[in-house]
VOBA-1610 file (N, C-alpha, C; in pm, whole numbers, padded with zeros to 5 digits, always signed):
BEGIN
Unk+12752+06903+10373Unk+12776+06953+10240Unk+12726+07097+10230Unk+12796+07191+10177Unk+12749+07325+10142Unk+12679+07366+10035Unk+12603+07458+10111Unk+12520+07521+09915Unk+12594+07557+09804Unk+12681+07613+09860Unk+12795+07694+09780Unk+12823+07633+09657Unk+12864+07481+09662Unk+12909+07407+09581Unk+12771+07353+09481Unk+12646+07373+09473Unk+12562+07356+09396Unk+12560+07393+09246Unk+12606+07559+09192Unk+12642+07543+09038Unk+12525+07667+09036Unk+12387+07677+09148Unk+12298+07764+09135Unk+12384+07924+09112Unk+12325+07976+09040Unk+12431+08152+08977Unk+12274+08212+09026Unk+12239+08270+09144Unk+12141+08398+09115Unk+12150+08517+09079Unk+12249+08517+09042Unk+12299+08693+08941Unk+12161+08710+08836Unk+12138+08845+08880Unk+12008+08875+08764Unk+12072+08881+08621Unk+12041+08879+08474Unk+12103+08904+08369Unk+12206+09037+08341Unk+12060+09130+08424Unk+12116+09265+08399Unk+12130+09327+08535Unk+12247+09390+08558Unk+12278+09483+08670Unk+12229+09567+08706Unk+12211+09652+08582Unk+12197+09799+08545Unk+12060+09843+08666Unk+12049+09977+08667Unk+11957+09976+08769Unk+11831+10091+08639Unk+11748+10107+08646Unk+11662+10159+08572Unk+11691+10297+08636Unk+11699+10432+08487Unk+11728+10571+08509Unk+11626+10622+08499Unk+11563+10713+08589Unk+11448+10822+08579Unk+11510+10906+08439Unk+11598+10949+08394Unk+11634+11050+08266Unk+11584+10993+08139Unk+11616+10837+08141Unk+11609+10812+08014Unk+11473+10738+07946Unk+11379+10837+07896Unk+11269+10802+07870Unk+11227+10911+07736Unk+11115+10857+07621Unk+11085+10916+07543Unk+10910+10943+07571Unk+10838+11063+07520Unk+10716+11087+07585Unk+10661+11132+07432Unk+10514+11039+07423Unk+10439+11089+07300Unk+10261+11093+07328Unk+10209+11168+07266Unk+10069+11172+07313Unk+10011+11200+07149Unk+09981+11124+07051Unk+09954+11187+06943Unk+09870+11307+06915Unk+09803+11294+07003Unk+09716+11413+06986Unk+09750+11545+07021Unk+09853+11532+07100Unk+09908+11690+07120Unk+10112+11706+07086Unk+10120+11681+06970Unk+10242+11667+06921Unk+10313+11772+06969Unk+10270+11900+07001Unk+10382+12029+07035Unk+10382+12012+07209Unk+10340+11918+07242Unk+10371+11864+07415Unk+10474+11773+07465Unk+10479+11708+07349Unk+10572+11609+07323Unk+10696+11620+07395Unk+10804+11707+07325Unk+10910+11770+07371Unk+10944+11834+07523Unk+10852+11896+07535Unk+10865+11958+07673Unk+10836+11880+07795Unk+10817+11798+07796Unk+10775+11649+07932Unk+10896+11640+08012Unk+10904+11744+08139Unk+10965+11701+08208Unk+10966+11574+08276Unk+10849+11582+08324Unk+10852+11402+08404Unk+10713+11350+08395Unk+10692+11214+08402Unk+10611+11124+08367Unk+10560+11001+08509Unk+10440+10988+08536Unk+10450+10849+08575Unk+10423+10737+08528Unk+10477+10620+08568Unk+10375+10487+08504Unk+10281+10489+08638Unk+10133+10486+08611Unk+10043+10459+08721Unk+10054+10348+08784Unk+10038+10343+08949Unk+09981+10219+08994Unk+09850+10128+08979Unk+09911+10039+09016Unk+09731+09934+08969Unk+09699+09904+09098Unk+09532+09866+09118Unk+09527+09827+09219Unk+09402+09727+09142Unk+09382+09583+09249Unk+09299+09521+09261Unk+09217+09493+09387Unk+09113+09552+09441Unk+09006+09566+09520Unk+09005+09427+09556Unk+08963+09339+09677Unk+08986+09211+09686Unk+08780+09246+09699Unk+08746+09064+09648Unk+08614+09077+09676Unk+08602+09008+09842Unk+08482+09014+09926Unk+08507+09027+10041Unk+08345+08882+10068Unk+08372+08798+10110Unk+08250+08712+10133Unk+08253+08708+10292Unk+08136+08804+10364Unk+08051+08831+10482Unk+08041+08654+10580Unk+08085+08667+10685Unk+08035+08541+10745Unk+08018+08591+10930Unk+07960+08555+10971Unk+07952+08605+11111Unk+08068+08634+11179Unk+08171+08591+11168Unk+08323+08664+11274Unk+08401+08734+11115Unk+08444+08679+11007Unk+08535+08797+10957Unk+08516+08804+10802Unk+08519+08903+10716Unk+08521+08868+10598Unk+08614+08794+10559Unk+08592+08756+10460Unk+08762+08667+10376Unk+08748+08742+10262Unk+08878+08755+10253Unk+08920+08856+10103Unk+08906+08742+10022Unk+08864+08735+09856Unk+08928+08672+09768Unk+08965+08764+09624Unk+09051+08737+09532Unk+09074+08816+09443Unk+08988+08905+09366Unk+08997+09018+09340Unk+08869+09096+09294Unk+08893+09050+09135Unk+08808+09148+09069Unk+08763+09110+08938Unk+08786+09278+08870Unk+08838+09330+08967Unk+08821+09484+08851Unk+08909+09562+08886Unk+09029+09581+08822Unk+09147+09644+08803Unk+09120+09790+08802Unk+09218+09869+08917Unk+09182+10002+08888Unk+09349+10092+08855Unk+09326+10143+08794Unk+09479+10239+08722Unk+09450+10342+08855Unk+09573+10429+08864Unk+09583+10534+08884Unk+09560+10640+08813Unk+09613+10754+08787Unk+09657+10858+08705Unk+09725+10861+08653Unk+09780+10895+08526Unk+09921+10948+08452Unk+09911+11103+08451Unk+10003+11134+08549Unk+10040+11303+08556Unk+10193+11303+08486Unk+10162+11449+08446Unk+10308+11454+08345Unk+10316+11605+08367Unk+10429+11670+08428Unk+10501+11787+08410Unk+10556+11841+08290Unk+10530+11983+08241Unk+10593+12015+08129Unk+10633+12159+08107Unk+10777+12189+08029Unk+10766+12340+08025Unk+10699+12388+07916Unk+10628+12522+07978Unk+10542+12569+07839Unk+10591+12700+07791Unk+10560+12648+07625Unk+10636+12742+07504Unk+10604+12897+07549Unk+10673+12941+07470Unk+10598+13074+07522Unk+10476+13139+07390Unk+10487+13038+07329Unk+10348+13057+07272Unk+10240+13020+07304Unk+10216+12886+07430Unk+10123+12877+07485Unk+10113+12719+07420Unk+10159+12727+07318Unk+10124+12594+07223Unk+10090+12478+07311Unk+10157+12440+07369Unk+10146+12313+07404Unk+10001+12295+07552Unk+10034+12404+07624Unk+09885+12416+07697Unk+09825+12445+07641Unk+09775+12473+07527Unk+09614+12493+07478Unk+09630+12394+07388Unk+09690+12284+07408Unk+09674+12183+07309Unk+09591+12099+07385Unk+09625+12074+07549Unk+09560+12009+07662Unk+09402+12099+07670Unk+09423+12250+07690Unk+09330+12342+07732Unk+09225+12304+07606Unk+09261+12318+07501Unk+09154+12288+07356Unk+09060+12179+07412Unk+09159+12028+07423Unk+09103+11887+07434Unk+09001+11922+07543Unk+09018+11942+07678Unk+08935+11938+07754Unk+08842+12021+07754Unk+08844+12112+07706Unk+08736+12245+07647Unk+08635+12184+07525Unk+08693+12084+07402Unk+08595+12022+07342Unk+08536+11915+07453Unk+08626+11818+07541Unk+08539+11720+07594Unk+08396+11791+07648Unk+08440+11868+07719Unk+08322+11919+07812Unk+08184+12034+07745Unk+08222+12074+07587Unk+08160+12146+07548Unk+08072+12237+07599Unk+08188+12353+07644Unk+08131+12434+07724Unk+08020+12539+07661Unk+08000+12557+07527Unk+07933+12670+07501Unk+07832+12606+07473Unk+07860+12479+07326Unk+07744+12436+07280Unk+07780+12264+07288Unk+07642+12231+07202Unk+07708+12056+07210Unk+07794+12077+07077Unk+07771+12148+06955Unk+07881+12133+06904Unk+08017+12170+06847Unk+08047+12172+06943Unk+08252+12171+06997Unk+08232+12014+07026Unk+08138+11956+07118Unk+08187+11831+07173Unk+08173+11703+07017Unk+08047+11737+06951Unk+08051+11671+06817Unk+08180+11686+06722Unk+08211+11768+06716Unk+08344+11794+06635Unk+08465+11714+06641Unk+08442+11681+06830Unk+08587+11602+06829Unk+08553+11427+06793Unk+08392+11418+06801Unk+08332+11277+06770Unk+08424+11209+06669Unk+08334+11294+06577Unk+08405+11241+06395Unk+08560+11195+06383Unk+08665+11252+06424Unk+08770+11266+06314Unk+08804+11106+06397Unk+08934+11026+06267Unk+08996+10944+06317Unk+09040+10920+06446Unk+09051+10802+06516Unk+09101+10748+06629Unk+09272+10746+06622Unk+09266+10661+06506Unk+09413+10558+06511Unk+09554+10721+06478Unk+09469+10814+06461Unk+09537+10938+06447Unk+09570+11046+06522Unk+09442+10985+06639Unk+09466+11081+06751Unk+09414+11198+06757Unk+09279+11183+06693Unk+09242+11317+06647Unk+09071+11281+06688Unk+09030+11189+06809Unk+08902+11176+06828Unk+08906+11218+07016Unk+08837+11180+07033Unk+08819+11191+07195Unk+08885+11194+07299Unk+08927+11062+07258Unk+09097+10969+07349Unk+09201+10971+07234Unk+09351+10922+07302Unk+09414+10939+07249Unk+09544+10867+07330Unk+09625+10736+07231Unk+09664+10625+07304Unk+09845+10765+07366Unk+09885+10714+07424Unk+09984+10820+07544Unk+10119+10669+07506Unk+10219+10731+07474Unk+10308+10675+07495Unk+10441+10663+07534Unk+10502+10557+07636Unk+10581+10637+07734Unk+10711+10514+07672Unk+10854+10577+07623Unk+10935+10439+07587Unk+11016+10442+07663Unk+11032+10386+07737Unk+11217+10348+07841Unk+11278+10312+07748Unk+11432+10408+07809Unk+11506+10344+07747Unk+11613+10275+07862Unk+11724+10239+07775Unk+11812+10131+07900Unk+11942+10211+07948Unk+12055+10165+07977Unk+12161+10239+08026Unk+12239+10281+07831Unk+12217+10221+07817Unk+12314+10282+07654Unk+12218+10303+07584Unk+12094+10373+07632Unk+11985+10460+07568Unk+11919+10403+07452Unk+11876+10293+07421Unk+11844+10182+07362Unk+11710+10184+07389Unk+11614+10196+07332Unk+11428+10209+07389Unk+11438+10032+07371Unk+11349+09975+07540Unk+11374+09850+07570Unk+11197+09839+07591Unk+11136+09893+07627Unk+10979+09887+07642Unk+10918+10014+07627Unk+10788+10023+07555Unk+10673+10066+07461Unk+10565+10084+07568Unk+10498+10167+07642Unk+10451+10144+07760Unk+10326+10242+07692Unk+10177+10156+07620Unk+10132+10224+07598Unk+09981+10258+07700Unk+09909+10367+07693Unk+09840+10380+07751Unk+09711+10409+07680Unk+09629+10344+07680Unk+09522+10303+07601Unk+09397+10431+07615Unk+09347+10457+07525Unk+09239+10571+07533Unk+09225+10671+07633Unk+09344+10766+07621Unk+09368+10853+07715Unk+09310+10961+07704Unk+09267+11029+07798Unk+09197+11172+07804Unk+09257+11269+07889Unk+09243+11389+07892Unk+09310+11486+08005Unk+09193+11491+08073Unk+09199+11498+08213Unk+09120+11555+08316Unk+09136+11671+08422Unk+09228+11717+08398Unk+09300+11851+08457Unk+09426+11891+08420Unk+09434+12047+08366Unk+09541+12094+08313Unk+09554+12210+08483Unk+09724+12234+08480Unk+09713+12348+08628Unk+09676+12490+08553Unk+09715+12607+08632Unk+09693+12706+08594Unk+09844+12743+08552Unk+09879+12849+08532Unk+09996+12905+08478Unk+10053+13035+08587Unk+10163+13052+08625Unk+10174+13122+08722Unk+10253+13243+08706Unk+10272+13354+08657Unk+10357+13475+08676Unk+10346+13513+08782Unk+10511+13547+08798Unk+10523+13603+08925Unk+10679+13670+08896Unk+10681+13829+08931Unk+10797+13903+08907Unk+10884+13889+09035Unk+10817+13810+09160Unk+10922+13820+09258Unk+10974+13703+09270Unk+11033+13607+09182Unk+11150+13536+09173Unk+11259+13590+09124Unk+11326+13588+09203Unk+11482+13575+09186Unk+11598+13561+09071Unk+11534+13404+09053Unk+11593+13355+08905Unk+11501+13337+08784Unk+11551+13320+08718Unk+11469+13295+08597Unk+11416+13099+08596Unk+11277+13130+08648Unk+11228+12965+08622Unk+11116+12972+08502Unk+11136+12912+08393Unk+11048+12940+08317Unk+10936+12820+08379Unk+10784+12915+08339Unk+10695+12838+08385Unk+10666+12691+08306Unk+10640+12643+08405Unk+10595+12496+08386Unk+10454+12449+08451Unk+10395+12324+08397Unk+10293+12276+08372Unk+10253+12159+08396Unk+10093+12118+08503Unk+10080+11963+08503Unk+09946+11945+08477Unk+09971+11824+08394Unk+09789+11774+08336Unk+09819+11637+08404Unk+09697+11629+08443Unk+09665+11480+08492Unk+09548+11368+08325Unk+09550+11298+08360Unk+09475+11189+08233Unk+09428+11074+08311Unk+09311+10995+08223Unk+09281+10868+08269Unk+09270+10828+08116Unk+09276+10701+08156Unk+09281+10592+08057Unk+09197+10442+08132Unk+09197+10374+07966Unk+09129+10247+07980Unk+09203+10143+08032Unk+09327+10120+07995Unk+09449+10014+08064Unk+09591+10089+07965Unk+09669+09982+08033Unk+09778+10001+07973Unk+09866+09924+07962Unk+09975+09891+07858Unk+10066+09755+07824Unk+10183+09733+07845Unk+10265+09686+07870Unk+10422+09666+07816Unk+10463+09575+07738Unk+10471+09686+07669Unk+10538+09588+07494Unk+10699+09630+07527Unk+10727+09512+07522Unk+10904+09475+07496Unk+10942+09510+07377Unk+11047+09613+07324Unk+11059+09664+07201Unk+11238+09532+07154Unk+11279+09520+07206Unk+11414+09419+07205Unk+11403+09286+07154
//
C-alpha cells in the first residue's frame, strides 16, 4: 500500500516567503529616527547549556539564562542632524558626561512615553499584501553605540550619509497582530 493514498496534505498554510522590504520601525523615544531606518535586525537568542563535571566528559543540560544579541539598525541622516543627536543626546545623558545631573534628568520623566532611560523599540512585519502580521517588541531598550558620520568629497556619486546605532535590551516578544 502507498503513502500517497493516506489524505496527509503537508502544504504549509502560507506559501509566501517573508520580504526583507516590508517592515515598519518605531523607537518612541527618538520619533525623528523613525522614518529613516534603512535596515533592522531581529537579534539572535542564545541559551548557554549548563555543564555537570564528571571524570571523562561534561554533559550539557539546558541552561537557565537566555542571552539576546544586539539590535543594530542602519539609517539615513537628516541633514539637520536630527535624528543622530536624538541617539547622540540619549547616550550622552546615559553616561553623564559632565555632571551627574544630565544623567538625573533622564531618571524622572515617564517610561510608558519613552521619555526615561530605556525605551520599548518596535519592529512590525508586514506580509506579502503589506498587512502588519507581527508586533515584535523589544523591551527596555537603550543605545550603546552610535557610528561616526563620514564626509568625504571624493565620491563620485552622491551617497547621502548614513548611520548605525547598536542597542541592548531586556527581552523581546512576538505579538501576532492578525
Amino acid at each position: 500500500m502507498s503513502d500517497y493514498g493516506t489524505g496527509l496534505d503537508e502544504t504549509p498554510d502560507n506559501v509566501n516567503f517573508l520580504s526583507p522590504l516590508l517592515f515598519k520601525f518605531q523607537i518612541k523615544k527618538t520619533p525623528n529616527l523613525n522614518f529613516y531606518v534603512q535596515n533592522v535586525n531581529i537579534p539572535g537568542v542564545h541559551l548557554p547549556p549548563a555543564e555537570t563535571p564528571n571524570p571523562f566528559v561534561k554533559i550539557p543540560y539546558p541552561g537557565d539564562h537566555i542571552q539576546y544579541d544586539d539590535i543594530m539598525i542602519n539609517f539615513k541622516v537628516d541633514e539637520n542632524f536630527t535624528n543622530w543627536l536624538e541617539i547622540y543626546n540619549w547616550i550622552k545623558a546615559l553616561g553623564f558626561p559632565k555632571n551627574f545631573g544630565q544623567h538625573a534628568a533622564i531618571e524622572l520623566p515617564s517610561v510608558p512615553l519613552g521619555e526615561g532611560k530605556t525605551s520599548d523599540i518596535s519592529l512590525i512585519v508586514l506580509n506579502s499584501q503589506r498587512v502588519p502580521t507581527f508586533d515584535v517588541t523589544f523591551i527596555d531598550a537603550f543605545p550603546i553605540s552610535l557610528s561616526s558620520l563620514i564626509f568625504d568629497v571624493s565620491r563620485e556619486d552622491l551617497n547621502y550619509i548614513d548611520a548605525a546605532a547598536t542597542f541592548r535590551f531586556t527581552s523581546y516578544e512576538f505579538n501576532n497582530i492578525n
